[in-house]
N, C-alpha and C positions, 0 to 999 in steps of 0.2 A: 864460374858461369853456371854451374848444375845447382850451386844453392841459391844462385840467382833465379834461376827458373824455377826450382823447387819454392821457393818463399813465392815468387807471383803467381804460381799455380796453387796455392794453398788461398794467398786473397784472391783469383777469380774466386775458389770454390768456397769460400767466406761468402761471398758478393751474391752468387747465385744461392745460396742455399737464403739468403737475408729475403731476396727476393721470391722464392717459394714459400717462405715462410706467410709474408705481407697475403698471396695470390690466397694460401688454406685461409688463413685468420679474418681475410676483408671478403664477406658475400657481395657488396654490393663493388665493390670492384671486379673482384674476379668474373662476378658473373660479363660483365665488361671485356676483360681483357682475355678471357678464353678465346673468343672470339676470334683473337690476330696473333696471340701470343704462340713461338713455337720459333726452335735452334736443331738446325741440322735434322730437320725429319722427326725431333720430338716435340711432341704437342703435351703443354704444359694445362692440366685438367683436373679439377678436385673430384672428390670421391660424390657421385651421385646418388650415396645414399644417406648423405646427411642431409641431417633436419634445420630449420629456420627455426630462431628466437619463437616465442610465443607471443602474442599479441599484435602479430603484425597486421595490414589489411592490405585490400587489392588497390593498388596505387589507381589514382586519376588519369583521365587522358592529359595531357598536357599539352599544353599552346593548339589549340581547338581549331577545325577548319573544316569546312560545309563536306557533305557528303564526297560532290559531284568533284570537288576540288584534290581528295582523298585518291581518288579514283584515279585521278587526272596525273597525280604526281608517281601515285605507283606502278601504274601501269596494266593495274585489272581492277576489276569491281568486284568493290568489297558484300558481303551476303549481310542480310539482314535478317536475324529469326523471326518469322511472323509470330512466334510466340513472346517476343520482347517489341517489337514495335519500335518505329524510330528510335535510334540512338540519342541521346541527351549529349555526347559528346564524340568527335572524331577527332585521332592524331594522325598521324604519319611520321614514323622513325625511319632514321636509315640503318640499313644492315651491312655487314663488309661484301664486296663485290657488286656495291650496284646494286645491293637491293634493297625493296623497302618493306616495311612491318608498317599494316594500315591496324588501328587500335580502334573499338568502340564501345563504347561506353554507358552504363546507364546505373540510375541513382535507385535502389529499393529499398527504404525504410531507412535512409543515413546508409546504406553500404554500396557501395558499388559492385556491379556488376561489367564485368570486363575480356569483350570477347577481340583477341588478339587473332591476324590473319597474315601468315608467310605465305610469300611464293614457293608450293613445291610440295610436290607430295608426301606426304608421310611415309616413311621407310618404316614397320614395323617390328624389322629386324633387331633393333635398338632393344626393343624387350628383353632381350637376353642378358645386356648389359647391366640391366636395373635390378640390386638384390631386391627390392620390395615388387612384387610384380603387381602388376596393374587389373583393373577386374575388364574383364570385355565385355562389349555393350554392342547391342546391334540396332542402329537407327536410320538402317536403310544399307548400310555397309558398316564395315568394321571400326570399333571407337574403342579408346580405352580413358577408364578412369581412375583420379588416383584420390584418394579418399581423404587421407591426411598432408596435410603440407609438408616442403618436400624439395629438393633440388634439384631440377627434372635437366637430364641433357636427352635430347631426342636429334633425329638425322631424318632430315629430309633430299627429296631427286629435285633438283631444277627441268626445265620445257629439255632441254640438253644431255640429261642422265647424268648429271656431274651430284654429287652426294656432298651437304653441306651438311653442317652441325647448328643447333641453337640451346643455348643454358639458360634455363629459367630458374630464379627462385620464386617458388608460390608461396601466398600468404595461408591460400585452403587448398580444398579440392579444387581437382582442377580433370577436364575433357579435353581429350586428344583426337582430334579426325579429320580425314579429307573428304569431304561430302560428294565433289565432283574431280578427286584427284589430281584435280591442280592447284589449289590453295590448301591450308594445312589451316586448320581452326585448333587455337587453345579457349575453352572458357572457363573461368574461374569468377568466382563470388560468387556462387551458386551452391547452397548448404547441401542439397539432395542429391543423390545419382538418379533419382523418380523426375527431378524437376530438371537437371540436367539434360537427361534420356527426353525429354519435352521439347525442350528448345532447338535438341541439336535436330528433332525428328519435322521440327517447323521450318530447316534449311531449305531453299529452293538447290537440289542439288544440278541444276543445268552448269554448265560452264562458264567463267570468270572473267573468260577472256584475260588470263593469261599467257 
């Protein structure tokens, strides 16, 4: 019986270790499956200070739908920078628990630019966690940017105080801020922290109605 148990305890941890392997080696998975993945109180997370392939770019919105409809399905309005002007494209993802990631989008010279909006404020506590730290920016409140591209896990508060996580891989830089602390803005495709620091400072920062 004990080298019964001893051999299946050696292939679970065969099994799992196969599986940690796939979660470090696959970006575009893991960033996926961080999200929900997690046994007995451990949350299974890659190292936040690795870097992405070279060459990549700031993905498209995908499967597009009107502003007003955006708005409608996530349950607050989405900002628009007056310094970028209507969106060229709008998505709407879903996030675990109910929530959703409203995306917009817009096209400058062949690149996109792509400003991603969570429900929840930005926890900036997370700073700590990131070996590369971030430069701080002040565009009305507190912003951070990250200059080279990058695997970003950041923590955000819901309306509730309950503290979520989200994993990004960027393709560039990328700006982190909650303009009116209740939505959490990323933007990236955006080469400058000058040009950056522009857009985010063009936020109507009123509330979201989240």
């Amino acid at each position: 019986v004990r080298h019964w148990t001893r051999a299946r305890l050696r292939t679970l941890l065969a099994a799992l270790c196969g599986l940690l392997t796939v979660l470090v080696l696959t970006p575009p998975v893991r960033a996926t499956v961080s999200d929900w993945f997690g046994f007995h109180g451990v949350q299974v997370r890659q190292d936040p200070s690795a870097v992405p392939s070279r060459g990549g770019r700031v993905p498209d919105c995908a499967a597009p739908v009107r502003l007003e409809e955006a708005s409608r399905r996530a349950g607050f309005t989405p900002v628009v920078p007056e310094a970028l002007g209507p969106p060229d494209a709008v998505s709407v993802g879903a996030l675990p628990h109910g929530r959703s990631l409203v995306s917009l989008c817009w096209r400058d010279d062949g690149r996109t630019v792509r400003l991603d909006q969570f429900p929840g404020r930005l926890d900036f506590s997370f700073t700590k966690t990131v070996r590369e730290q971030p430069q701080w920016l002040d565009v009305g409140g507190q912003a951070l940017w990250f200059p080279r591209p990058h695997v970003l896990t950041f923590w955000m508060t819901d309306g509730e105080g309950r503290r979520f996580t989200r994993e990004e891989r960027t393709a560039g830089p990328t700006l982190l801020w909650s303009p009116a602390g209740e939505v959490t803005l990323r933007l990236e495709g955006v080469g400058s922290r000058e040009r950056a620091h522009e857009i985010a400072t063009s936020v109507d920062p009123s509330p979201s109605g989240v």
